[in-house]
PDB file of the backbone (N, CA, C, O) and the ligand in Angstrom, with CONECT records:
HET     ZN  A 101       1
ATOM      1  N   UNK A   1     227.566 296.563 181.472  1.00  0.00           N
ATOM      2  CA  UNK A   1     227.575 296.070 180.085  1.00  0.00           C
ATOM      3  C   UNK A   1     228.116 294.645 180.050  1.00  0.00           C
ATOM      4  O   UNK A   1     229.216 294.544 180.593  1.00  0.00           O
ATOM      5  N   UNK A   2     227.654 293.613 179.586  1.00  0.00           N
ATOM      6  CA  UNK A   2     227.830 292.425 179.379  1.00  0.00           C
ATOM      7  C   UNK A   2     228.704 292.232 178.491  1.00  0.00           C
ATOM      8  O   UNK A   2     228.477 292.816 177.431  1.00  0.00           O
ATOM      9  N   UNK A   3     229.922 291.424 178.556  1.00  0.00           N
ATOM     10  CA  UNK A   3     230.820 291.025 177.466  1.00  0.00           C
ATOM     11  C   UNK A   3     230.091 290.145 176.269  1.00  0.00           C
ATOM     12  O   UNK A   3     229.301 289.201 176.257  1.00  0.00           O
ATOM     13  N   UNK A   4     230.707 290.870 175.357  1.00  0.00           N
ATOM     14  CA  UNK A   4     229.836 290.327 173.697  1.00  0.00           C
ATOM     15  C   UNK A   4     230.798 289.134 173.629  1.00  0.00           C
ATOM     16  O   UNK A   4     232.011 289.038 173.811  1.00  0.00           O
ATOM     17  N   UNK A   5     229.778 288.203 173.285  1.00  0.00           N
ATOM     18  CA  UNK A   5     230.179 286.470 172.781  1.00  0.00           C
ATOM     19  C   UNK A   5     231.181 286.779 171.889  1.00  0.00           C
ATOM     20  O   UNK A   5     232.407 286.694 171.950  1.00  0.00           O
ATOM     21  N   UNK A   6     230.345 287.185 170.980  1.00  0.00           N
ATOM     22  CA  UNK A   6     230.870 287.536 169.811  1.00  0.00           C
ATOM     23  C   UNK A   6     232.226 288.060 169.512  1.00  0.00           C
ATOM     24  O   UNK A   6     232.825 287.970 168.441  1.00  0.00           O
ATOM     25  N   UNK A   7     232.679 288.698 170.762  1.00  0.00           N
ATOM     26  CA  UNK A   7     234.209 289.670 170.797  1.00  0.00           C
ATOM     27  C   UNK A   7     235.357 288.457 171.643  1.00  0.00           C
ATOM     28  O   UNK A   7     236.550 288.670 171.861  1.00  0.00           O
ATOM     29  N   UNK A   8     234.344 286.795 172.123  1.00  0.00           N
ATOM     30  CA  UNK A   8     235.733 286.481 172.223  1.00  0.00           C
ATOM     31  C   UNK A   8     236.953 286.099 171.840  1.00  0.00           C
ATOM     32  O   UNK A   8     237.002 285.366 170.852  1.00  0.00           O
ATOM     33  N   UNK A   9     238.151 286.463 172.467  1.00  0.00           N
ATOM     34  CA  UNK A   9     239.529 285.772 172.038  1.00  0.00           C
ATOM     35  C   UNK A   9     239.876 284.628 171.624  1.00  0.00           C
ATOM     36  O   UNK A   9     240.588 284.368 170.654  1.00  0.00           O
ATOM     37  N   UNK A  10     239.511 284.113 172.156  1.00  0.00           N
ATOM     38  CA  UNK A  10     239.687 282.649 172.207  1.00  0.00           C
ATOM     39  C   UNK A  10     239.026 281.540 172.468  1.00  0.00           C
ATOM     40  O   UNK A  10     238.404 281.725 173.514  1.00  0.00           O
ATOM     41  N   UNK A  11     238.808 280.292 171.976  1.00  0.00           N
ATOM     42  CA  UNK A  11     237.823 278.971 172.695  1.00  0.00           C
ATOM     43  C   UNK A  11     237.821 279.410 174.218  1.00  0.00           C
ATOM     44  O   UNK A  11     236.729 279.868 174.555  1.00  0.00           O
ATOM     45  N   UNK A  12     238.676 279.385 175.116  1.00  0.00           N
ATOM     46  CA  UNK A  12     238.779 279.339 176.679  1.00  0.00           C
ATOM     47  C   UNK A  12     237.564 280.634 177.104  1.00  0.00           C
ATOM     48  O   UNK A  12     236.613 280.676 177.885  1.00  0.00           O
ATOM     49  N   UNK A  13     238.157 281.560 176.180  1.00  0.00           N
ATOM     50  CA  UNK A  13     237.493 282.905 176.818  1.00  0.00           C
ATOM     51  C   UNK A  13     235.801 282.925 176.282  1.00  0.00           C
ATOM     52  O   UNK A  13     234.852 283.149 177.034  1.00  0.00           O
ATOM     53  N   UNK A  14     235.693 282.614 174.701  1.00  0.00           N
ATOM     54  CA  UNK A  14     234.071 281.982 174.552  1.00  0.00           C
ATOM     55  C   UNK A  14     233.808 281.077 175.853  1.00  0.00           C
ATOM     56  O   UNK A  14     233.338 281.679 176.819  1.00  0.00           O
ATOM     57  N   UNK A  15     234.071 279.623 176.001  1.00  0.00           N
ATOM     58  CA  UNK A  15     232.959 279.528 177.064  1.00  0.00           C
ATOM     59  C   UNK A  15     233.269 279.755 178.174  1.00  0.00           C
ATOM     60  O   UNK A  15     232.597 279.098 178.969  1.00  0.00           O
ATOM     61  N   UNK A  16     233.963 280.370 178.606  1.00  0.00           N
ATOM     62  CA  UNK A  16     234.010 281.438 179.728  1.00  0.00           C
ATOM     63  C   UNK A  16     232.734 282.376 179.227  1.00  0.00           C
ATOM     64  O   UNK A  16     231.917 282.592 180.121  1.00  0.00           O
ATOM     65  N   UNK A  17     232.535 282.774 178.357  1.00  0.00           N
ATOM     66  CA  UNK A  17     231.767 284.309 178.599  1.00  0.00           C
ATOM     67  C   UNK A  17     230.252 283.267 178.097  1.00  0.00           C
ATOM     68  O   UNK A  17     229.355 283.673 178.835  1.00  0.00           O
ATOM     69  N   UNK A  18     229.829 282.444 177.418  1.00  0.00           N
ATOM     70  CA  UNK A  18     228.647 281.536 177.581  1.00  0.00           C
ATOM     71  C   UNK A  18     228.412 280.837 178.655  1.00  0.00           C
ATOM     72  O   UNK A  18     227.230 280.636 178.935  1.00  0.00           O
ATOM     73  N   UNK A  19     229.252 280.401 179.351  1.00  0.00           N
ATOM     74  CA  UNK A  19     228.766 280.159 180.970  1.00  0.00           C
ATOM     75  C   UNK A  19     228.010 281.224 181.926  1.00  0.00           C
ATOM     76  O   UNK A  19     227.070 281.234 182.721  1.00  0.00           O
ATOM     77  N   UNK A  20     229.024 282.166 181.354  1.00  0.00           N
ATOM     78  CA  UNK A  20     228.683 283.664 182.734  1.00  0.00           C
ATOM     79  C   UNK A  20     227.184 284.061 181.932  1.00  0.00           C
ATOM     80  O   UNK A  20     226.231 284.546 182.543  1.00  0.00           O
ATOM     81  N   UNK A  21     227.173 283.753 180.419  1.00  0.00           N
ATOM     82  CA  UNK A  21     225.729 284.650 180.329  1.00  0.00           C
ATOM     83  C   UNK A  21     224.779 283.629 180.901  1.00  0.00           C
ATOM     84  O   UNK A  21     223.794 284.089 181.479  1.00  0.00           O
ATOM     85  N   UNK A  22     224.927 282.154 180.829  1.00  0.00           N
ATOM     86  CA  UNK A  22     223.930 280.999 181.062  1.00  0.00           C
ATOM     87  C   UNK A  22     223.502 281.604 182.574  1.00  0.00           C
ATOM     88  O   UNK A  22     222.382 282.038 182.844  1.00  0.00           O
ATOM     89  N   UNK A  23     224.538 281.540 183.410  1.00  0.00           N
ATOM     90  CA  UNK A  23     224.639 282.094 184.749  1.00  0.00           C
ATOM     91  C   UNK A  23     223.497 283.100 185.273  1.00  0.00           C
ATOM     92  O   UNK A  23     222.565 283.020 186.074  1.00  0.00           O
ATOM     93  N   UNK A  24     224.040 284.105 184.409  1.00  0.00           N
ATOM     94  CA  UNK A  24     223.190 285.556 184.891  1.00  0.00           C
ATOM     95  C   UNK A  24     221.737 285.081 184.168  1.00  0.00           C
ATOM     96  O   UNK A  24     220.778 285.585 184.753  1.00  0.00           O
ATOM     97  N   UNK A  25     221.443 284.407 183.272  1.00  0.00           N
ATOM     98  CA  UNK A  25     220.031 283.757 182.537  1.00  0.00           C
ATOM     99  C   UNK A  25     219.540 283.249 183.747  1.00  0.00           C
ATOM    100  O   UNK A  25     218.496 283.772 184.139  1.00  0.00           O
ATOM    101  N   UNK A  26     219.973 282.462 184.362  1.00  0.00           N
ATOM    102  CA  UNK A  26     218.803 281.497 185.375  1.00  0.00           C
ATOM    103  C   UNK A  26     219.001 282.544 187.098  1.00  0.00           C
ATOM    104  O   UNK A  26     218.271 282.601 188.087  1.00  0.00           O
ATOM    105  N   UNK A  27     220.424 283.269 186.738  1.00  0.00           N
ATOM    106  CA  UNK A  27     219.295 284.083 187.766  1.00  0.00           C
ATOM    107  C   UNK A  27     218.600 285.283 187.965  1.00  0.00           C
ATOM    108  O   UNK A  27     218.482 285.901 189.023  1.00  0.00           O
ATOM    109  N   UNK A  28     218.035 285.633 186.580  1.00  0.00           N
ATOM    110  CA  UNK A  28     217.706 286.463 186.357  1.00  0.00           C
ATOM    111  C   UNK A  28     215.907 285.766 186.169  1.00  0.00           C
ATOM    112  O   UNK A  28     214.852 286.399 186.131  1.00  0.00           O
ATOM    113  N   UNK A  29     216.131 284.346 186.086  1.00  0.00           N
ATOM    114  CA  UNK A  29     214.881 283.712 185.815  1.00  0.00           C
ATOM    115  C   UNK A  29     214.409 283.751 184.347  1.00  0.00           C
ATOM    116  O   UNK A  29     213.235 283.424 184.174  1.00  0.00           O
ATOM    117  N   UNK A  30     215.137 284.101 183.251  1.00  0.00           N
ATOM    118  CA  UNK A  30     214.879 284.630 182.194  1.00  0.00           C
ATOM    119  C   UNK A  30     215.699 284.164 181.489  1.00  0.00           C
ATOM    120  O   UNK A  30     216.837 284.617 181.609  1.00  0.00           O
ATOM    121  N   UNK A  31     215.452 283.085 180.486  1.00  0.00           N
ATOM    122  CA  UNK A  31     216.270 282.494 179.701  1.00  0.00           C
ATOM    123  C   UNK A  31     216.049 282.878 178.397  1.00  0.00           C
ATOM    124  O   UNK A  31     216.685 282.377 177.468  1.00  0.00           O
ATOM    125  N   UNK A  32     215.099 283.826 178.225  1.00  0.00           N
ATOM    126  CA  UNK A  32     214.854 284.007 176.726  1.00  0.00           C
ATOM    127  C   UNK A  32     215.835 284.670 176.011  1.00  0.00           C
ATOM    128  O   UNK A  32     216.018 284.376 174.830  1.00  0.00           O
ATOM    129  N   UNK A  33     216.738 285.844 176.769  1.00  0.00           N
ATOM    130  CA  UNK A  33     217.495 286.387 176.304  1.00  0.00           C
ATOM    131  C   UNK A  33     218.547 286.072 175.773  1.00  0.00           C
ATOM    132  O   UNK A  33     219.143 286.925 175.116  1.00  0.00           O
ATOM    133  N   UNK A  34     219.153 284.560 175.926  1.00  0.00           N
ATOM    134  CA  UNK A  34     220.110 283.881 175.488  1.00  0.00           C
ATOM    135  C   UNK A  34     220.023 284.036 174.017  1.00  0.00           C
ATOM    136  O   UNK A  34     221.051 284.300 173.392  1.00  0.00           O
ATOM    137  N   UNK A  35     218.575 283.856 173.238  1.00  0.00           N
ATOM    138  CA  UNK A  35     218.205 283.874 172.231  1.00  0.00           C
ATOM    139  C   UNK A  35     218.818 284.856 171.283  1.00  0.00           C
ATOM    140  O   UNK A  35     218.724 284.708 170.065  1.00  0.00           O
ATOM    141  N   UNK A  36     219.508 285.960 171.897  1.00  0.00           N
ATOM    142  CA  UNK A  36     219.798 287.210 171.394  1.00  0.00           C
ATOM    143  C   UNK A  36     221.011 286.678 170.779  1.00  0.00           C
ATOM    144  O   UNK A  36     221.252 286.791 169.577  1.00  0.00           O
ATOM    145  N   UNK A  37     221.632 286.200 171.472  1.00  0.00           N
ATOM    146  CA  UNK A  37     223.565 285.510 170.985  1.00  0.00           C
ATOM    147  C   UNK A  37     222.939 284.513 170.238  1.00  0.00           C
ATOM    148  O   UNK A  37     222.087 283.782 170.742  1.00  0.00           O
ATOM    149  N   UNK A  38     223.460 284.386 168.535  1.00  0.00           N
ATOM    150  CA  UNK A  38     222.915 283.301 167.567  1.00  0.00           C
ATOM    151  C   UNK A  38     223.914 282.564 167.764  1.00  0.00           C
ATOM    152  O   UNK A  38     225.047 283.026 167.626  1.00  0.00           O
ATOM    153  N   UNK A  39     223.667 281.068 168.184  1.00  0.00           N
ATOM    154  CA  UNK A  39     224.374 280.464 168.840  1.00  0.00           C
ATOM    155  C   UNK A  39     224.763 279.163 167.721  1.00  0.00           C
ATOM    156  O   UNK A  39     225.574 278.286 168.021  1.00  0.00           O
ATOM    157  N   UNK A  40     224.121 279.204 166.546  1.00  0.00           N
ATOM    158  CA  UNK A  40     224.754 278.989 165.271  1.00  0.00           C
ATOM    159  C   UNK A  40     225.912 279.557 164.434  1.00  0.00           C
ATOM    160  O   UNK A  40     226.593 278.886 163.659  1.00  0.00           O
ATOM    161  N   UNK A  41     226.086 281.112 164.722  1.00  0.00           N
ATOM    162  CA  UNK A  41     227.273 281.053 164.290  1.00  0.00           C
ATOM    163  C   UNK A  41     228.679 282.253 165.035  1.00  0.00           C
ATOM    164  O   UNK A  41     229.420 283.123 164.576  1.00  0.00           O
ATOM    165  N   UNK A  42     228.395 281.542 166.557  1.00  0.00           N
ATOM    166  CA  UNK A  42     229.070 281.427 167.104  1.00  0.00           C
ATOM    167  C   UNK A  42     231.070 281.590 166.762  1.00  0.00           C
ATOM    168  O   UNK A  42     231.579 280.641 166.165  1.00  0.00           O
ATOM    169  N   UNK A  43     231.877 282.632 167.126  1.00  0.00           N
ATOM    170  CA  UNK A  43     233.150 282.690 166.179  1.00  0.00           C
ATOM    171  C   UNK A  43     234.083 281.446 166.777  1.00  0.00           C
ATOM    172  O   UNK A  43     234.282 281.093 167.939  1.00  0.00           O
ATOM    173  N   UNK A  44     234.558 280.942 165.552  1.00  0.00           N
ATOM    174  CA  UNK A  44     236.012 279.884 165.392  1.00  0.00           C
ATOM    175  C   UNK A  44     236.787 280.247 165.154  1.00  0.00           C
ATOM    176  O   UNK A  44     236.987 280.942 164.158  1.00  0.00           O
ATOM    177  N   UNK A  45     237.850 279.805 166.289  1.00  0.00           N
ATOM    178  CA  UNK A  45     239.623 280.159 166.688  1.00  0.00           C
ATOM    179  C   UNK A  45     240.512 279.221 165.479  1.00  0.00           C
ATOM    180  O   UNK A  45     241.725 279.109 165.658  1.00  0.00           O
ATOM    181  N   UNK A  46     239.871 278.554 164.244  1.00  0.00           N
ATOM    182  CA  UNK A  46     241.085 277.628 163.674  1.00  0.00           C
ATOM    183  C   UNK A  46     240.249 277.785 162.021  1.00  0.00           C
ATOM    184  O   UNK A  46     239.102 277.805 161.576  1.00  0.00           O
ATOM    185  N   UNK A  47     241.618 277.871 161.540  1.00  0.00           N
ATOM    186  CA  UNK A  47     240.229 277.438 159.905  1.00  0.00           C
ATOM    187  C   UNK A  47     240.391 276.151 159.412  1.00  0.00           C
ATOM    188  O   UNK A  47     240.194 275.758 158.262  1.00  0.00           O
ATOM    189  N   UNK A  48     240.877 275.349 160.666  1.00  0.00           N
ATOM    190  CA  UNK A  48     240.724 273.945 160.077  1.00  0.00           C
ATOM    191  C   UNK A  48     239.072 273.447 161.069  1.00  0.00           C
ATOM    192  O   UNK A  48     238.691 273.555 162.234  1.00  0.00           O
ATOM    193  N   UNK A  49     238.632 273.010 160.058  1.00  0.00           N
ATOM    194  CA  UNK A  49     237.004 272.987 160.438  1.00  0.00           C
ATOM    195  C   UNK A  49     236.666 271.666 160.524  1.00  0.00           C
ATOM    196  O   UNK A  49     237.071 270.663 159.937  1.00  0.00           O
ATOM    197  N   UNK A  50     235.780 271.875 161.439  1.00  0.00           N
ATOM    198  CA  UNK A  50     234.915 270.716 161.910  1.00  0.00           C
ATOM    199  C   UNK A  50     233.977 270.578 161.284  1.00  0.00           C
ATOM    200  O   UNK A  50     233.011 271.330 161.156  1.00  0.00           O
ATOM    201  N   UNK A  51     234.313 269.011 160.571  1.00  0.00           N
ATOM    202  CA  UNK A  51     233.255 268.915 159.114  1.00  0.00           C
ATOM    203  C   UNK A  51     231.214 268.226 159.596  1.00  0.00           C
ATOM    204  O   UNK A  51     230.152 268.399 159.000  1.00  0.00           O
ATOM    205  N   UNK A  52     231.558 267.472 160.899  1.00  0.00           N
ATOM    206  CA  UNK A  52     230.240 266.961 161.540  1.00  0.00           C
ATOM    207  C   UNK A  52     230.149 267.998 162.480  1.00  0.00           C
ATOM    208  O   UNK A  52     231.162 268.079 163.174  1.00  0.00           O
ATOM    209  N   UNK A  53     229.211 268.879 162.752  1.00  0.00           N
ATOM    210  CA  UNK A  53     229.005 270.197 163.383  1.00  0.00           C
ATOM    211  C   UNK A  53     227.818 269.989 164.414  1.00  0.00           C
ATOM    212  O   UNK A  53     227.608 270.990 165.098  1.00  0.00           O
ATOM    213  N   UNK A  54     227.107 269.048 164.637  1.00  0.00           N
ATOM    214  CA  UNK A  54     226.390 268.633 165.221  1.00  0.00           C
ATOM    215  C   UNK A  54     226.687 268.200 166.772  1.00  0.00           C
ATOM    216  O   UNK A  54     227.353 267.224 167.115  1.00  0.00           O
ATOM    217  N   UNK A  55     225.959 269.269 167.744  1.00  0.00           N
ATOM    218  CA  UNK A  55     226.586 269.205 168.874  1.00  0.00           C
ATOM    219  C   UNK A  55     227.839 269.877 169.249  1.00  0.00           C
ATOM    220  O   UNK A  55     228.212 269.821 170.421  1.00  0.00           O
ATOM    221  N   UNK A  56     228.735 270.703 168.088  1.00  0.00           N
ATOM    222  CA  UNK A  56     229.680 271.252 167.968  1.00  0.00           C
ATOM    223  C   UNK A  56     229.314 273.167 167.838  1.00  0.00           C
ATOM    224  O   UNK A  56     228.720 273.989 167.140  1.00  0.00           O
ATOM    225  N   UNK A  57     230.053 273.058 168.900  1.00  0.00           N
ATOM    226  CA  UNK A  57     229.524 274.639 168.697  1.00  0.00           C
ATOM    227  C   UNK A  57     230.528 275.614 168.391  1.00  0.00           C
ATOM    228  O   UNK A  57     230.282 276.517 167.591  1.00  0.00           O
ATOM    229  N   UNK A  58     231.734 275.500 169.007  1.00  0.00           N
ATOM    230  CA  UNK A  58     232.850 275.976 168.186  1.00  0.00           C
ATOM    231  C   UNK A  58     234.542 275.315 168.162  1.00  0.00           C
ATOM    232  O   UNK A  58     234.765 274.476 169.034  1.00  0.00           O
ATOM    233  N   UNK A  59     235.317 275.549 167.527  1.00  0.00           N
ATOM    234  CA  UNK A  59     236.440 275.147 168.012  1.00  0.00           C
ATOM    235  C   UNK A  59     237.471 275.808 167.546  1.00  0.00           C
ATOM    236  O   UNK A  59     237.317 276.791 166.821  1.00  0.00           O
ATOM    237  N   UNK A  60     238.811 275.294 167.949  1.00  0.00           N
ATOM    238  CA  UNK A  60     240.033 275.996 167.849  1.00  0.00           C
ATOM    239  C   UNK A  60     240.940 274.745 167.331  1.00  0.00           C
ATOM    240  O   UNK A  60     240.156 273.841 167.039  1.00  0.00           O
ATOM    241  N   UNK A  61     242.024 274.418 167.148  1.00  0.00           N
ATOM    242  CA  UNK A  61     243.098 274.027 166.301  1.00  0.00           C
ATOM    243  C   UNK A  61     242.635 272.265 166.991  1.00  0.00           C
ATOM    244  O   UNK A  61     242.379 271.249 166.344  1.00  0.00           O
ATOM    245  N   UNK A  62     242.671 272.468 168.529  1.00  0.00           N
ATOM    246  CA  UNK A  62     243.084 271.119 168.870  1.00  0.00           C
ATOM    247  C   UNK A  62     241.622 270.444 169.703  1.00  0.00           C
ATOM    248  O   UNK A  62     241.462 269.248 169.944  1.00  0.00           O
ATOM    249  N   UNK A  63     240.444 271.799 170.122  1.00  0.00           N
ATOM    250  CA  UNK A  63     239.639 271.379 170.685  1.00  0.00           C
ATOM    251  C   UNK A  63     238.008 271.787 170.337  1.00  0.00           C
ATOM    252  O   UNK A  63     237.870 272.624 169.445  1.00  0.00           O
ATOM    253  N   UNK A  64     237.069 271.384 170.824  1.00  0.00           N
ATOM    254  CA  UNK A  64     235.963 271.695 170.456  1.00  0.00           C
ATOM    255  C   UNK A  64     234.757 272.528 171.086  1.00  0.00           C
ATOM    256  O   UNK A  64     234.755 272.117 172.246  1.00  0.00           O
ATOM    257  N   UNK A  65     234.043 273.180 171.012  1.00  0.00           N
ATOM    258  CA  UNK A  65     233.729 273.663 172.520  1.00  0.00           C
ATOM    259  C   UNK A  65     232.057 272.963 172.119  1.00  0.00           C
ATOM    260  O   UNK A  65     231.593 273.012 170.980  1.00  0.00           O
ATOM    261  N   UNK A  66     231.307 272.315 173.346  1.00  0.00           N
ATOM    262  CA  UNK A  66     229.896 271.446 173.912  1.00  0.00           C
ATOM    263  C   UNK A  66     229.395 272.225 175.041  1.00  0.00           C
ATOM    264  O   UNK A  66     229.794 273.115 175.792  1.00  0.00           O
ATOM    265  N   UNK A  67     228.460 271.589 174.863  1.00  0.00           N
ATOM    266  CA  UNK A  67     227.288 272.568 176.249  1.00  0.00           C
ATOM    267  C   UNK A  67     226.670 270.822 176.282  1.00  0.00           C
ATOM    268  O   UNK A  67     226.521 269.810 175.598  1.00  0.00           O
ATOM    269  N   UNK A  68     226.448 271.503 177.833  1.00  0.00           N
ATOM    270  CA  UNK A  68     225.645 269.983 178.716  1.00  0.00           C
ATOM    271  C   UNK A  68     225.188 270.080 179.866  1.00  0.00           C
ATOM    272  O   UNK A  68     224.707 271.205 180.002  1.00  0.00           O
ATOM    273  N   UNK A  69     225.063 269.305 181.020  1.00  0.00           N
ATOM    274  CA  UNK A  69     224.880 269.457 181.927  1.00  0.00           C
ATOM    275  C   UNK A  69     225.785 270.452 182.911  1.00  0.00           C
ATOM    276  O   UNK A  69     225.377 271.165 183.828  1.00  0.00           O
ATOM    277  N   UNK A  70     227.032 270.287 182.465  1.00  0.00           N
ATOM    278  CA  UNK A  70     228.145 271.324 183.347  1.00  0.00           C
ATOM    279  C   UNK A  70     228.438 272.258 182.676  1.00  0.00           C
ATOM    280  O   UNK A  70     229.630 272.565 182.683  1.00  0.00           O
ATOM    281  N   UNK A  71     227.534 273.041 181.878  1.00  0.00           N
ATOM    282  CA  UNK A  71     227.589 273.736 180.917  1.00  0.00           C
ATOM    283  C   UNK A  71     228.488 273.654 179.460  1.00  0.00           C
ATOM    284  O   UNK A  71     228.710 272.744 178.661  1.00  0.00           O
ATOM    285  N   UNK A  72     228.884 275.087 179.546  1.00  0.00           N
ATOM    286  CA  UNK A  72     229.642 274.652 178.513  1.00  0.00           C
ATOM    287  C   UNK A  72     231.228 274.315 178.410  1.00  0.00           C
ATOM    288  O   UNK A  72     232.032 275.204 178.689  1.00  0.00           O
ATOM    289  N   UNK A  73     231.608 273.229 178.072  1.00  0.00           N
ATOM    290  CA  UNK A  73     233.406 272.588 178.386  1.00  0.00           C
ATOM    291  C   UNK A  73     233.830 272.563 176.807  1.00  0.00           C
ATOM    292  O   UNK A  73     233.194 272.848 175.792  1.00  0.00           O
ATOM    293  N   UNK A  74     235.283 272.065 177.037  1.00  0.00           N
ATOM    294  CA  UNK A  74     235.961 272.223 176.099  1.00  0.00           C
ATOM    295  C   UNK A  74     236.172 270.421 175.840  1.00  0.00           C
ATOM    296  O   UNK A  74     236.230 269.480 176.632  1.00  0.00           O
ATOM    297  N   UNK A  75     236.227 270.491 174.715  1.00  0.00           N
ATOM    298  CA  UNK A  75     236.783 268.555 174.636  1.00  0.00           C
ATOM    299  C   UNK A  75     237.641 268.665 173.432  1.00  0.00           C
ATOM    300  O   UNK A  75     237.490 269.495 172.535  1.00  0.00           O
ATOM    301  N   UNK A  76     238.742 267.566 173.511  1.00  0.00           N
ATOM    302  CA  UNK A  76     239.524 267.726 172.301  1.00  0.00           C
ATOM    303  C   UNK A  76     238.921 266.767 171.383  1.00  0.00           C
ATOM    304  O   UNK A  76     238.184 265.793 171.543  1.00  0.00           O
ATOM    305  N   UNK A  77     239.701 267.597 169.903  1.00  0.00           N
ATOM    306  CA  UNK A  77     239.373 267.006 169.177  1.00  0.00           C
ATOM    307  C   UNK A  77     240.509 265.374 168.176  1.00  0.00           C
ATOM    308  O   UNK A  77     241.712 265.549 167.981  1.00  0.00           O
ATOM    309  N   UNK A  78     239.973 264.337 167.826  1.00  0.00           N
ATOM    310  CA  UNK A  78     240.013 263.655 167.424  1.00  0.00           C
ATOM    311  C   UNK A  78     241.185 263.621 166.900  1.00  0.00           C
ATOM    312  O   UNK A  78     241.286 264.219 165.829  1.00  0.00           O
ATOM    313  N   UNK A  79     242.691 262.797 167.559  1.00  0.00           N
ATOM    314  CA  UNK A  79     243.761 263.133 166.718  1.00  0.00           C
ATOM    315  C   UNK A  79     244.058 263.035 165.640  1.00  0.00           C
ATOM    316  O   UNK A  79     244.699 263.898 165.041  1.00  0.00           O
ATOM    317  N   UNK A  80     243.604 261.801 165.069  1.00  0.00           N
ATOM    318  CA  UNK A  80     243.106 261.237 163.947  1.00  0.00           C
ATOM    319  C   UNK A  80     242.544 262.485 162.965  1.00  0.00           C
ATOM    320  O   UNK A  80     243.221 263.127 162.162  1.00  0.00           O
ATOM    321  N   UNK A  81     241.428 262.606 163.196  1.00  0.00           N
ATOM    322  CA  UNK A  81     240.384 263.419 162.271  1.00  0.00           C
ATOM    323  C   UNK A  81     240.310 264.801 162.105  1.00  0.00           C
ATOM    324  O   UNK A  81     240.409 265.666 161.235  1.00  0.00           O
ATOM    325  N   UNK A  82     240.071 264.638 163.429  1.00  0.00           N
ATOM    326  CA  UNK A  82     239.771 266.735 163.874  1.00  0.00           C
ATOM    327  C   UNK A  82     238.277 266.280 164.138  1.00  0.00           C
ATOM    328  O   UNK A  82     237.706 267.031 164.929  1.00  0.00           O
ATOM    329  N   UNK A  83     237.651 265.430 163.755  1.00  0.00           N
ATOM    330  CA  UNK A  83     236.581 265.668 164.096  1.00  0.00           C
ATOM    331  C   UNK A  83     236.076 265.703 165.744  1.00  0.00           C
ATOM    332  O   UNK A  83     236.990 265.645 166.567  1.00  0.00           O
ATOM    333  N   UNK A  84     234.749 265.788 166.235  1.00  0.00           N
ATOM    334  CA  UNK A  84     234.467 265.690 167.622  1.00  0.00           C
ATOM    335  C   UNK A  84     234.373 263.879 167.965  1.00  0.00           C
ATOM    336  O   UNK A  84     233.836 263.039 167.242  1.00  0.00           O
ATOM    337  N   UNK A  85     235.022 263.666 169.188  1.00  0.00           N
ATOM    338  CA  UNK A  85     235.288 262.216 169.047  1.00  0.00           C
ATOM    339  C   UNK A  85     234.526 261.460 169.117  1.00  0.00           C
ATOM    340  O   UNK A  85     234.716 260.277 168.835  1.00  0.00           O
ATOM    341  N   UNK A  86     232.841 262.220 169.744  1.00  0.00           N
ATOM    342  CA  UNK A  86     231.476 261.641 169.494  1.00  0.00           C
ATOM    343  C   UNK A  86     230.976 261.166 168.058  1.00  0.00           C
ATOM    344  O   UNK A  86     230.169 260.262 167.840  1.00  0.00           O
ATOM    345  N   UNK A  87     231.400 261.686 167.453  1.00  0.00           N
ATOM    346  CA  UNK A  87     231.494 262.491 165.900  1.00  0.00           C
ATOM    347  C   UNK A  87     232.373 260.910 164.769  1.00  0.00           C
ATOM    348  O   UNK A  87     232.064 260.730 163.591  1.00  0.00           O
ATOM    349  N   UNK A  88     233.453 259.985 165.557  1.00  0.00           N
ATOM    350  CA  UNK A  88     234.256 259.291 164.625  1.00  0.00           C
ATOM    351  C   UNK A  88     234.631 258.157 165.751  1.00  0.00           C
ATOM    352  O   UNK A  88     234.366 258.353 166.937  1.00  0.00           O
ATOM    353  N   UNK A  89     235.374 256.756 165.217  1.00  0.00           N
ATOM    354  CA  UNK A  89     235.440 255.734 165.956  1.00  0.00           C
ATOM    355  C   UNK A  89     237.023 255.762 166.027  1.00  0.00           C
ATOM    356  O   UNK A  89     237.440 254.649 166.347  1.00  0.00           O
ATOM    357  N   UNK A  90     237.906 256.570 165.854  1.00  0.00           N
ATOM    358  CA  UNK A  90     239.207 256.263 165.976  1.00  0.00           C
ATOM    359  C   UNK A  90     239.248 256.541 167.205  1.00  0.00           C
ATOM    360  O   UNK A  90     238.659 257.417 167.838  1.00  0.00           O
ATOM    361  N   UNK A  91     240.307 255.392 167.674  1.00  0.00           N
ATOM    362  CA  UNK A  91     241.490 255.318 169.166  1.00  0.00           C
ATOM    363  C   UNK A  91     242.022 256.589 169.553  1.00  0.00           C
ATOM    364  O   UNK A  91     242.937 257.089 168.898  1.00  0.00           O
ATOM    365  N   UNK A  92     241.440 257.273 170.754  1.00  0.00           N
ATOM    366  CA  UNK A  92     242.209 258.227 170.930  1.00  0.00           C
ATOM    367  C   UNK A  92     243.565 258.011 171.985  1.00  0.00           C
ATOM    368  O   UNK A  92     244.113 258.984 172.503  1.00  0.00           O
ATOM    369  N   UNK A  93     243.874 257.053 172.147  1.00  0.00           N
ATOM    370  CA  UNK A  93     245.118 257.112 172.852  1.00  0.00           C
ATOM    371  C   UNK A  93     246.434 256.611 171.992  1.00  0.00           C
ATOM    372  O   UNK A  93     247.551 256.624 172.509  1.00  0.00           O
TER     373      UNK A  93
HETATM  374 ZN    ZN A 101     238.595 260.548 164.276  1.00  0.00          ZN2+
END
């Protein structure tokens, strides 16, 4: 039985468990099934929300969770804003 997206704990443990399904997808040769996890509404660890959602797939208090080439990582968010730092032009240091 495959761990449900949907049941994770936490940002860390979501893309932990969207990596492992990406994983078992390509080697299973079969990517359609990803389709099954609606990856729009995906659960959030914070109810302070990320108002530009684009490219944003979920987040938690301080970070955001992205999919890319190294799948899916965590990036923080914008000290300034909250927003994703792709997302706004403030200095993050
Ligand atoms: Zn900002």
């Amino acid at each position: 039985m495959k761990k449900s997206v949907m049941a994770a704990k936490n940002l860390e443990d979501l893309r932990d468990r969207l990596n492992e399904l990406d994983r078992d997808r390509l080697n299973e040769l079969d990517r359609d099934e990803i389709r099954v996890v609606d990856l729009s509404s995906l659960p959030v660890f914070s109810k302070r929300e990320v108002k530009s959602t684009s490219e944003v797939w979920s987040w938690d208090k301080t970070r955001i969770l992205v999919t890319g080439t190294d799948g899916w990582t965590l990036e923080n968010r914008c000290v300034v804003c909250g927003e994703a730092t792709f997302h706004c032009h403030h200095d993050q240091t």
